[in-house]
C-alpha positions in Angstrom: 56.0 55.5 228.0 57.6 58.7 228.4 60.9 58.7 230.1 61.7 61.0 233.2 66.1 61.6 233.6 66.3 62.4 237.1 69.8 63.6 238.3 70.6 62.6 241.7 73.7 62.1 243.8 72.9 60.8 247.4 70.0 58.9 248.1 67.6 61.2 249.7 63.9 61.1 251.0 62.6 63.2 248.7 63.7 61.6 245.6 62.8 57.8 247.0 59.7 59.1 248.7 58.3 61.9 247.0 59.6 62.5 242.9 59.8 58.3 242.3 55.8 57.9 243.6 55.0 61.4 241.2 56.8 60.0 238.4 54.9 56.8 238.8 51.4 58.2 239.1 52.1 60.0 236.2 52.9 57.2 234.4 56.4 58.1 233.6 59.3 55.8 233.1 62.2 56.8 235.9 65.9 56.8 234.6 67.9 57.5 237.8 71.5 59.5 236.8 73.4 59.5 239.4 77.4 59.6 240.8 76.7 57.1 243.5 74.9 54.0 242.0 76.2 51.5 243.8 74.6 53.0 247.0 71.2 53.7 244.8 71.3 50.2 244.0 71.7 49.3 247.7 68.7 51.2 248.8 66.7 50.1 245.9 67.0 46.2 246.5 65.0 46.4 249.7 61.5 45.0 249.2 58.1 47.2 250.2 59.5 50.9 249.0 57.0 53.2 247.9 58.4 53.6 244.1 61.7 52.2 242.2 63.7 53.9 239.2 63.1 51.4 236.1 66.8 52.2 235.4 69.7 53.2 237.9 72.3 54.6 234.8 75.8 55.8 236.6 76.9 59.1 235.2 79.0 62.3 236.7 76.1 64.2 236.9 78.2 67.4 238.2 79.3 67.7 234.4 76.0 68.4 231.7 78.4 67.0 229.0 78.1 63.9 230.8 74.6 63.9 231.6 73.8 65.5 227.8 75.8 61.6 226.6 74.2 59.4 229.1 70.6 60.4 227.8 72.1 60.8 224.3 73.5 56.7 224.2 70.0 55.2 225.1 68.1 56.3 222.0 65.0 58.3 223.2 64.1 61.4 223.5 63.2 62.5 227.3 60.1 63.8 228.5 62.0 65.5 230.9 65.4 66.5 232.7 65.2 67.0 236.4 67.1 67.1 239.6 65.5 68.5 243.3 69.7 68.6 244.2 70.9 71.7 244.7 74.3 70.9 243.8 72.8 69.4 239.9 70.2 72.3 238.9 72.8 74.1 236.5 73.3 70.5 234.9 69.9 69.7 234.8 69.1 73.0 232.9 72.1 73.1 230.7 70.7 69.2 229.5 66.9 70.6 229.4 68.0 73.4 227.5 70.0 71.2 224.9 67.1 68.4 224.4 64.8 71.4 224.4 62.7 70.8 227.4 61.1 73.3 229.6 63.8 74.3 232.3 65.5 76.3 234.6 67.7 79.4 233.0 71.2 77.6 233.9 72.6 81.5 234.5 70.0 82.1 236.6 70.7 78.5 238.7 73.9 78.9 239.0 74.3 82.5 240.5 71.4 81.2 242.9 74.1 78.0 243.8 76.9 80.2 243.9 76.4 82.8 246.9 78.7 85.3 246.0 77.6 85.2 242.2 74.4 85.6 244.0 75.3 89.2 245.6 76.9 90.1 243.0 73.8 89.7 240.3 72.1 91.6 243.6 73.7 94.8 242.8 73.7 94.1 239.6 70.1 94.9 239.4 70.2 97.8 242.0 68.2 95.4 244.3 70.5 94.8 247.6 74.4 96.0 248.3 75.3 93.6 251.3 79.3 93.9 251.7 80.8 90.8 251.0 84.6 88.8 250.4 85.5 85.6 248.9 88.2 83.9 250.5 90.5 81.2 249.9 93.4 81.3 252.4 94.4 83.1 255.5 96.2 85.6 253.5 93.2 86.4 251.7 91.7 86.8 255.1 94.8 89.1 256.7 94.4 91.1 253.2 91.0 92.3 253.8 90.0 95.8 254.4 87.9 96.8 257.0 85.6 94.4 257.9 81.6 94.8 259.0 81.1 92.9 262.7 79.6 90.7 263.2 80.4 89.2 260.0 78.9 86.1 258.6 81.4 82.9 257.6 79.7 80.3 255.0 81.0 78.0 251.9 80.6 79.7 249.2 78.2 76.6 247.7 77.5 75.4 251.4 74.4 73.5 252.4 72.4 72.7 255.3 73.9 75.3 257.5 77.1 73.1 257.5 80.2 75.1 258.2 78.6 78.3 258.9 79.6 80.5 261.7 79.3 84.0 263.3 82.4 85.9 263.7 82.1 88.8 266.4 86.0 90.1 265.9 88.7 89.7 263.2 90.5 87.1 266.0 87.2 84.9 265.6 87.1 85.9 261.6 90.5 84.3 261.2 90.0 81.5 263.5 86.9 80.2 261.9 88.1 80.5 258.8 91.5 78.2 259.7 89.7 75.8 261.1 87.2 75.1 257.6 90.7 75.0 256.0 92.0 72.5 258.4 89.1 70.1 257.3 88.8 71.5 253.3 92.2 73.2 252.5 91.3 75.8 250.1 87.5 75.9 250.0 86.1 79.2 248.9 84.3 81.2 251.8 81.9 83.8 251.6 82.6 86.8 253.9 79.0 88.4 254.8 77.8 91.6 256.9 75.3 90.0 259.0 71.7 90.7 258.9 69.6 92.0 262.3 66.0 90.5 262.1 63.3 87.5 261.8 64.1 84.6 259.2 61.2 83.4 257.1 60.4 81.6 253.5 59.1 82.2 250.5 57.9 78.7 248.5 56.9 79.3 245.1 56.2 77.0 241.9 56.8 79.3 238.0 56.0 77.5 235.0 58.1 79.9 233.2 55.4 82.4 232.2 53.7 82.9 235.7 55.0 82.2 239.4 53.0 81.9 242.2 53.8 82.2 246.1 52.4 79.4 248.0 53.3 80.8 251.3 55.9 80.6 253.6 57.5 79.4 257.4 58.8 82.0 260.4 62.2 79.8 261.0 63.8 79.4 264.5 67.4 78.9 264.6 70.0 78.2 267.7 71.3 80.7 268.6 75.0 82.1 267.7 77.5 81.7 266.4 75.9 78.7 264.6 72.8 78.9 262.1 71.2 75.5 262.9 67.3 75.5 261.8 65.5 74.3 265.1 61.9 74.8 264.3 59.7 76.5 261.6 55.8 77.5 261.6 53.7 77.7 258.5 51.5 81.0 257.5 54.2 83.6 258.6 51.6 86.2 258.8 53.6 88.8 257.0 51.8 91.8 254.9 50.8 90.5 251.7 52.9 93.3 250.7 56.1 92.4 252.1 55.6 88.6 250.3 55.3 90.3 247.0 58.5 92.2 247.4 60.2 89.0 247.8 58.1 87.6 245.0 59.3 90.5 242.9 63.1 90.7 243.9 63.5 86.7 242.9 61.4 87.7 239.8 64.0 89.9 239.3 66.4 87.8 240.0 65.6 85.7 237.1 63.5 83.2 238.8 60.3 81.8 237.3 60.2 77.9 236.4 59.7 75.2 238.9 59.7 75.1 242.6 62.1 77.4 244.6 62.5 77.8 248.2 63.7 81.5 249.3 65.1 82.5 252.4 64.9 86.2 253.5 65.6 88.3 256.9 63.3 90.8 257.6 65.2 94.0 258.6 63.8 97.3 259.7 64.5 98.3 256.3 62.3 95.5 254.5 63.3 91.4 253.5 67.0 91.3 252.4 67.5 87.6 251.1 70.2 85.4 252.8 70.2 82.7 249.6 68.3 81.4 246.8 67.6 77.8 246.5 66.1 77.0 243.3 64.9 73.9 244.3 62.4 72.6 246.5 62.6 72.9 250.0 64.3 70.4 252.3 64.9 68.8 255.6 61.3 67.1 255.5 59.2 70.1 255.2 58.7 69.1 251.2 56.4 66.2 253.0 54.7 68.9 255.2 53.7 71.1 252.2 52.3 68.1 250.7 50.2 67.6 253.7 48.9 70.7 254.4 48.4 72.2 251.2 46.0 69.6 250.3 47.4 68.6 246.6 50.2 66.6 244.9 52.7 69.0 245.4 55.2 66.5 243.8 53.4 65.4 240.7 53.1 69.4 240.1 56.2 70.1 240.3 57.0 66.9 237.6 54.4 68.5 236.0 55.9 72.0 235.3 59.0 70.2 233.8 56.9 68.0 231.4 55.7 71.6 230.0 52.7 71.7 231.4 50.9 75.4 232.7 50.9 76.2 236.1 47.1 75.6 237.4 45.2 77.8 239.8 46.3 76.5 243.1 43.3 76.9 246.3 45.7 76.8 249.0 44.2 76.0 252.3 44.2 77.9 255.5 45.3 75.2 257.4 48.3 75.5 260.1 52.0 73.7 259.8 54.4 73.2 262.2 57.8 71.6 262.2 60.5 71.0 264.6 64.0 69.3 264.3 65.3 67.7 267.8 69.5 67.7 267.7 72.0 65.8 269.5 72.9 67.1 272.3 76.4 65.8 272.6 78.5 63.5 270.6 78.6 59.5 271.0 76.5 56.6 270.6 73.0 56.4 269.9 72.0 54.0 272.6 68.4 54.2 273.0 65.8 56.7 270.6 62.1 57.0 269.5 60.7 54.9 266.8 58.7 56.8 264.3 55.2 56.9 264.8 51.8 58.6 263.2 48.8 59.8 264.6 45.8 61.7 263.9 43.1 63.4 266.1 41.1 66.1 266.4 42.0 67.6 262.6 45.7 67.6 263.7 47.7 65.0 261.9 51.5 64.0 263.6 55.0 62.5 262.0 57.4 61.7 264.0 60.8 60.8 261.8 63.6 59.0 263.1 67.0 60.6 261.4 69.2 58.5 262.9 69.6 54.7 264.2 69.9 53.0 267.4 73.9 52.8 267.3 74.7 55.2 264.9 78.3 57.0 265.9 77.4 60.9 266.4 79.5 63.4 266.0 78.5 67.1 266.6 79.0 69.4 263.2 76.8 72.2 264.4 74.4 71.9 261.4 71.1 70.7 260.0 73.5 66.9 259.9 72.8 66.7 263.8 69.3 66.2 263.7 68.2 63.0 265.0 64.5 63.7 264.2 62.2 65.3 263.2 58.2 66.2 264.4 56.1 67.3 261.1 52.2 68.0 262.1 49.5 69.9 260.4 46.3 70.9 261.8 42.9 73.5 261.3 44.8 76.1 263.3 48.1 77.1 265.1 47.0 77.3 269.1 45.7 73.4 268.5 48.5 72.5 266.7 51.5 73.9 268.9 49.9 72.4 271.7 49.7 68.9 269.6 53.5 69.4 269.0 54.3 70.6 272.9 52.5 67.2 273.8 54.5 65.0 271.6 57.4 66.8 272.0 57.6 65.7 275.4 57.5 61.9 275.0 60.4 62.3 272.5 63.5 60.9 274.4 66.8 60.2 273.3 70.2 58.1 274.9 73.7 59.0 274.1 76.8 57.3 275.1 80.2 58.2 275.6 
């Protein structure tokens, strides 16, 4: 059998739920690289799990030498090098490129990874100016010139919206910047002008020669100075011609193999990106795609990897809806939902628990506080938000002091 090296560091949903059943169905053999494989091999000895890695082989997987060895010392040659991570994508490609497997351009993933590299490669290529700053102390911070407000305060390699804020004055600039440090002494923040407008997506699968836009979500978010997603709604309906200019700039960009998941604001002066994920996207809506786009979105995406041509994707019409229910203060999960599935009238509904019946919550105005999350699908949008209003309501939630 062919053998499939996926790099992973947590143990995440759509790696256990999603890549491992692909990987089987294509009949691939599953070696699992990964930094934490004592807490794989926790997960992995419960009974009645949808797929398992034939091998769990611990490795630094944040350093390609290391994963290049770890596939060199068993022998075979891979089928294919993959990670969904976004913190592994560079590693992944660099260990493609050197087996000779189709892959991501590893300059191209990590300019996506790091956000100022990002900008930079922006201008670069004449596409977007946005004035930005890296920053790695207060002095850095007291150094700067004048500075656009409100200005935008994120990790430089950040994730999930954790740690980013909204600054309206250099007071708040410098005081959410000292409290990052407090917690991470020394982490490099990105300084951005912030962007007026509408968030959406972009999803899109390349298999190097051709990409294709699958669509994308209108995203809600709570409101400043925190960035926390809250809700998003499939089929933005955006001009076909505004998609294509966010098709072309990540074109540009130097994206074209595999899935990627692209976030954009949409000024008065046209879609301005706000990052570049070169990965699939997260936070459950991975599991939502799959559902309303009516084919094995995972298997394709293994697919592109192991070499194979992008097909001619009929994407349904069909309606998507998503919404993410946080914690409302910090404490103990006393008493919360169960998950649950229904199905009726065309409109199929997931409800996911994120966290347990006594889990300690603490509040890091991010996508970490959800507690769950309400996935649903459906022939059309007025039926659906209305399914998702309904269930919404019996959704209750007890925290303790």
């Amino acid at each position: 059998m062919q053998t499939l090296y996926l790099l992973t560091h947590v143990s995440t949903a759509p790696v256990n739920e999603g890549f491992l059943p692909a990987a089987r169905a294509l009949g691939l053999t599953v070696a699992l690289l990964t930094d934490c494989a004592d807490a794989h091999r926790a997960h992995f000895a419960q009974g009645g799990l949808p797929a398992y890695p034939d091998e769990i082989v611990p490795c630094d997987v944040f350093n390609p030498l290391a994963v290049i060895d770890a596939i060199t010392r068993r022998g075979d040659k891979p089928a294919a090098v993959f990670s969904n991570s976004d913190h592994l994508q560079t590693a992944a490609a660099i260990a493609a490129s050197y087996f000779g497997l189709p892959g991501k351009d590893w300059r191209t993933t990590y300019a996506a990874k790091n956000k100022a590299e990002m900008r930079r490669r922006l201008a670069e290529l004449g596409i977007d100016t946005l004035w930005h700053a890296v920053v790695c102390d207060a002095e850095a911070v007291a150094a700067l010139g004048e500075v656009p407000m409100p200005c935008i305060v994120k990790p430089r390699e950040g994730v999930a919206s954790q740690q980013v804020s909204l600054a309206r004055s250099r007071a708040e600039l410098a005081e959410q910047c000292a409290a990052i440090w407090a917690e991470h002494p020394g982490q490099t923040l990105l300084l951005e002008a912030y962007m007026e407008g509408p968030l959406y997506t972009l999803e899109t699968l390349g298999d190097g020669s051709s990409i294709r836009a699958l669509g994308g979500f209108r995203v809600t978010l709570s409101p400043p100075p925190y960035f926390v997603e809250l809700e998003a709604v499939w089929g933005t309906g955006l001009p076909a011609a505004i998609e294509a200019e966010v098709l072309e700039i990540i074109r540009r960009f130097g994206v074209g193999f595999g899935a990627c998941h692209t976030e954009f604001v949409l000024t008065p002066q046209g879609p301005r990106l706000i990052e570049i994920n070169y990965r699939s996207i997260g936070d459950y809506r991975e599991f939502l795609l799959r559902d309303t786009l009516q084919f094995p979105l995972f298997e394709q995406v293994l697919r592109l990897h192991l070499g194979q041509p992008l097909p001619t994707l009929d994407v349904p019409k069909r309606a998507a809806w998503i919404r993410y229910f946080t914690a409302s203060e910090a404490g103990t999960l006393r008493n919360a939902p169960a998950a649950s599935q229904q199905e009726s009238d065309g409109v199929r509904l997931t409800y996911q628990p994120l966290r347990q019946v006594g889990d300690a919550i603490q509040l890091t105005h991010s996508n970490k506080d959800y507690v769950g999350v309400l996935r649903g699908s459906g022939p059309d949008t007025d039926g659906l938000a209305a399914a998702v209003e309904n269930a919404s309501r019996k959704l209750v939630w007890e925290i303790a002091q």
